[in-house]
N, C-alpha and C positions, 0 to 999 in steps of 0.2 A: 115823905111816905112814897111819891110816883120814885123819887130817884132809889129808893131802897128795893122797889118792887124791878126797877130796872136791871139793877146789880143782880138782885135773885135768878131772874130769866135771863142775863146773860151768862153767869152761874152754871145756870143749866144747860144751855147750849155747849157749851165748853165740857162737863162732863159729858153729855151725849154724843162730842168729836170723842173722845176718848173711850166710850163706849163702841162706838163704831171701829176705833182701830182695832182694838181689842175682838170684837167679830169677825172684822176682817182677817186678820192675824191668823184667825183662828177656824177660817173656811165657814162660818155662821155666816152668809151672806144675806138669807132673808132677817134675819134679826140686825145687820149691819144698813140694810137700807131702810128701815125702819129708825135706826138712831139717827141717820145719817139724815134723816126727813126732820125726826124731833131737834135735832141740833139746829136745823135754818129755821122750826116752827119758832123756838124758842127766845131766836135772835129778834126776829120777826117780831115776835111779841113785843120784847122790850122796846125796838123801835117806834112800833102804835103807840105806846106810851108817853115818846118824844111829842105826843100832839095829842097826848091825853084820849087816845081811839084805842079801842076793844071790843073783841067781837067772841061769845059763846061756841063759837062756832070754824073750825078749820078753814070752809067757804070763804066767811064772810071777813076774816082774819089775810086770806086769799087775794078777798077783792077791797079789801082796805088799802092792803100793799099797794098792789095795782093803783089803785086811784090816786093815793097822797103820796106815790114815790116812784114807782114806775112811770106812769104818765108824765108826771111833772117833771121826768129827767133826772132825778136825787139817785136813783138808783138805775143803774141800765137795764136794758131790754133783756141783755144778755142774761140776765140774774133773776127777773121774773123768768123768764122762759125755764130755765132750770128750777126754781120752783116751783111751775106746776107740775114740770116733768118729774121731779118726785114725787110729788103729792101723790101723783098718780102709781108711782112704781112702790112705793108704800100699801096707796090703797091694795094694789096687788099682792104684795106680799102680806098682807094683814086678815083680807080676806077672800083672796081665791086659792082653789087647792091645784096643786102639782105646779108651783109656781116655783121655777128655775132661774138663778140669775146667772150671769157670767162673772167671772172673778173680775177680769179687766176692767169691765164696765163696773162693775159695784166701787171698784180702787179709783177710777175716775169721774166717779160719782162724787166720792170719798175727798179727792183732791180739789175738785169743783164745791164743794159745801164748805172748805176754809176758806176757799178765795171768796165767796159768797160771803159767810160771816165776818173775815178781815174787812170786807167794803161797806158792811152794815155796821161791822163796829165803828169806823173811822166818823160815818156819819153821824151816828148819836153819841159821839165823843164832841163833836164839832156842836150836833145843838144843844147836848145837854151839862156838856163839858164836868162830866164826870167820868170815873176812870174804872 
């Protein structure tokens, strides 16, 4: 079951990169950072799973990372830090008004969320050694 729930949420992160190109493509940049958010939520998720952790909550989903992967080195510094930096640039897009993004930075948002998810997938490949 944990390993089928895995596939489904990594499933989804992979439509949500392609949801995001697709935005981007297509000058949608507040609905590109928004995908572009749900695509690393999503990986994210599945990986909690690798250690059976879940959390209701984007926050706590946030600081599960942080604590079982982040801290412990599994995951670098460099790849938290750009997840909160979305989170937050999401939360902006989601719900403040007159909120403007730059192309460039939405595109290299965009390229930093695959290299994000390649290095998430690698790891719950390695614990859960499913594909």
């Amino acid at each position: 079951m944990k390993e089928n729930v895995i596939k489904y949420r990594r499933k989804r992160a992979k439509e949500a990169v392609q949801e995001a190109q697709i935005m981007l493509e297509n000058n949608k940049l507040i609905a590109a950072v928004n995908r572009i958010y749900y695509a690393i939520f999503y990986e994210v998720l599945a990986l909690l799973l690798t250690k059976e952790l879940s959390s209701s909550k984007h926050s706590g989903v946030r600081s599960l990372f942080n604590k079982e992967f982040i801290k412990t080195g599994i995951i670098s510094e460099q790849h938290g830090e750009f997840y909160n930096r979305i989170f937050g640039f999401r939360q902006r897009a989601d719900y403040e008004d007159f909120v403007e993004f730059d192309y460039e930075k939405v595109k290299s948002w965009f390229e930093s969320a695959k290299v994000f998810i390649d290095s998430v997938e690698k790891v719950i490949n390695e614990t859960n050694r499913i594909s």
